[in-house]
C-alpha positions as a Markdown table, in Angstrom:
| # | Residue | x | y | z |
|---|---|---|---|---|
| 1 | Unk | 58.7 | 18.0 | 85.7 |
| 2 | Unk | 58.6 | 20.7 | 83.2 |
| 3 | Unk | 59.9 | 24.2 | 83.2 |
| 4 | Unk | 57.5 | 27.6 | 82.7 |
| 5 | Unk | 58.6 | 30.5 | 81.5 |
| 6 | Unk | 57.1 | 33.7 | 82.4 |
| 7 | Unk | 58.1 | 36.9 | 79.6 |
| 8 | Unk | 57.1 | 39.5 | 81.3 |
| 9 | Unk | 57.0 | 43.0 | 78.9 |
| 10 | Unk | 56.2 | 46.8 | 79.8 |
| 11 | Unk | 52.4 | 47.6 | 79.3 |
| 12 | Unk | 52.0 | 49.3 | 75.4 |
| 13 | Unk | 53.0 | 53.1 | 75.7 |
| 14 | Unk | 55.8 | 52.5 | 78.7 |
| 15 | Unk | 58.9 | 51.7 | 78.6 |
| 16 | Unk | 61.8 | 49.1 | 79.5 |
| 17 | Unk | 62.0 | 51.5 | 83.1 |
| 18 | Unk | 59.0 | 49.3 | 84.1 |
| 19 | Unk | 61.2 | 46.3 | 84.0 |
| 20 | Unk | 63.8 | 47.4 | 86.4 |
| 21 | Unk | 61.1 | 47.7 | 89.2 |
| 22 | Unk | 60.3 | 45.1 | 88.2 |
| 23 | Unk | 63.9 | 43.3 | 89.7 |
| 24 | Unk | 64.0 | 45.5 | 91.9 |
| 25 | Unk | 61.2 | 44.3 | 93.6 |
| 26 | Unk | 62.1 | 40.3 | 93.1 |
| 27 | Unk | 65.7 | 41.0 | 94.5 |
| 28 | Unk | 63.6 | 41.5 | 97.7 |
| 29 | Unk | 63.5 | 38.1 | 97.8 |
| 30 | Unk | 67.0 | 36.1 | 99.2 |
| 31 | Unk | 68.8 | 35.9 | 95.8 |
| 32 | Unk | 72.3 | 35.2 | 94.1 |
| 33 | Unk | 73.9 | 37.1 | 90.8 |
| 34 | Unk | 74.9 | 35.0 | 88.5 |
| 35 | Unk | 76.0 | 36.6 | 85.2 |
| 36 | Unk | 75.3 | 40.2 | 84.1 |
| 37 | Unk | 71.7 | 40.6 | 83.4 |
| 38 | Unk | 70.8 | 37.0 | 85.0 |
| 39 | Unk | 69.7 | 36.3 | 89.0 |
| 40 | Unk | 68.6 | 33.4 | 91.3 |
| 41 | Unk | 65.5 | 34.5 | 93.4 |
| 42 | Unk | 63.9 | 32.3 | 95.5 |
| 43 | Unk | 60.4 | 33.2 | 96.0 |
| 44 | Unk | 58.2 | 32.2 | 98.8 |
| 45 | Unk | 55.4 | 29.5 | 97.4 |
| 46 | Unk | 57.4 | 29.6 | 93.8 |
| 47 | Unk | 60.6 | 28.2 | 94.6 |
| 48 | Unk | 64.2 | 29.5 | 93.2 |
| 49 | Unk | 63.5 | 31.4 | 89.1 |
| 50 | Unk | 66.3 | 32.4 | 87.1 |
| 51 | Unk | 65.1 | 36.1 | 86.2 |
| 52 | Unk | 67.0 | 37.4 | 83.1 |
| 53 | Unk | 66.8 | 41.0 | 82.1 |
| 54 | Unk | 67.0 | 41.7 | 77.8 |
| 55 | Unk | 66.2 | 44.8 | 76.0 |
| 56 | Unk | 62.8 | 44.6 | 76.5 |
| 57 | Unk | 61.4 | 41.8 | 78.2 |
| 58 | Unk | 62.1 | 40.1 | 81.4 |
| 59 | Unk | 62.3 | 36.0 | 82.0 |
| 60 | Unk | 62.0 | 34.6 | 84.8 |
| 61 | Unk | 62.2 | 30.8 | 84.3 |
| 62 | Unk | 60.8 | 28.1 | 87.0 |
| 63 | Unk | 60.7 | 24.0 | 87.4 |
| 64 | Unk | 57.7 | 22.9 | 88.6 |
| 65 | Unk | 56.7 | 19.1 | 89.2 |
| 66 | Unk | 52.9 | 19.3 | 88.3 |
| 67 | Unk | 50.1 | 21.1 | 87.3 |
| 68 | Unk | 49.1 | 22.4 | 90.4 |
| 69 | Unk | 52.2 | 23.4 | 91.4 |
| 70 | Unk | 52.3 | 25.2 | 88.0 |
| 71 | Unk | 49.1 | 27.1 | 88.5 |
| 72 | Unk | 50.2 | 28.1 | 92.2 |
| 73 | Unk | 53.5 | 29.5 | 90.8 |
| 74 | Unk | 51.7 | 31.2 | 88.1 |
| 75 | Unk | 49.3 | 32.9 | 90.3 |
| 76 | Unk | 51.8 | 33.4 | 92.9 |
| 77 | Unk | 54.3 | 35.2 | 90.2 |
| 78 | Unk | 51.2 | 37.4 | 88.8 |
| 79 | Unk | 50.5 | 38.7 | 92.3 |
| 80 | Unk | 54.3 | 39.0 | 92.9 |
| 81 | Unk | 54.9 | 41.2 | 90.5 |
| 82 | Unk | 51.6 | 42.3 | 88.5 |
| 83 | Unk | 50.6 | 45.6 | 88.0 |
| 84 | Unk | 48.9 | 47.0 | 84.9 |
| 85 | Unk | 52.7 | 48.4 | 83.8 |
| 86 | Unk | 53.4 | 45.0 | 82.7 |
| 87 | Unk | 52.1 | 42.1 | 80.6 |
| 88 | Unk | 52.8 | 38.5 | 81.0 |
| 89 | Unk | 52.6 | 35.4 | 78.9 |
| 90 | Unk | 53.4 | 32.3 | 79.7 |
| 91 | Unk | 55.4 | 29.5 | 77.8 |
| 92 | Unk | 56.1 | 25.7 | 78.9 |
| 93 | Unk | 58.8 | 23.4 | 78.1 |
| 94 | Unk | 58.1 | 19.9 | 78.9 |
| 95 | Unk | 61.4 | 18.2 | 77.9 |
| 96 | Unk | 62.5 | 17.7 | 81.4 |
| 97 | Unk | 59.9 | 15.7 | 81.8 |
| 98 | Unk | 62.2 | 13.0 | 79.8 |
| 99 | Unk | 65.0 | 13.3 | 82.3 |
């Protein structure tokens, strides 16, 4: 298991507005608050992705159990919520695999 994280930013010349459609358009999804600025969404074919609004970049954060299912969430996220008003780059963090 390892966990991907998905910083998702407003396209050069837009601003942090971008972001909250962004949400908006997750929270379409069934979905929980959990602490201001932070929400559970559980997207079809993804699973459940803390989403946590900063300034000026959005994470949404996801466990997946292998590659595959990482490249499905991946693609699945992009189509979710891409648009050329945002850009996305991706970061792993494998130290769940330990647990």
């Amino acid at each position: 298991m390892f966990s991907l994280v998905a910083s998702v930013r407003p396209a050069p010349s837009l601003g942090p507005t971008v972001l909250r459609r962004v949400v908006a358009g997750l929270r379409v999804h069934a979905h929980v608050d959990c602490a201001p600025g932070q929400v559970l969404v559980t997207v079809p074919r993804i699973g459940t992705a803390l989403v946590s609004e900063l300034r000026s970049v959005l994470l949404v954060e996801l466990v997946v159990d292998s590659e595959d299912a990482a490249a499905r969430a991946c693609a699945t996220l992009v189509r979710e919520i891409g648009s050329s008003d945002i850009v996305i780059s991706w970061a792993r963090d494998t130290s769940l695999s330990a647990a």
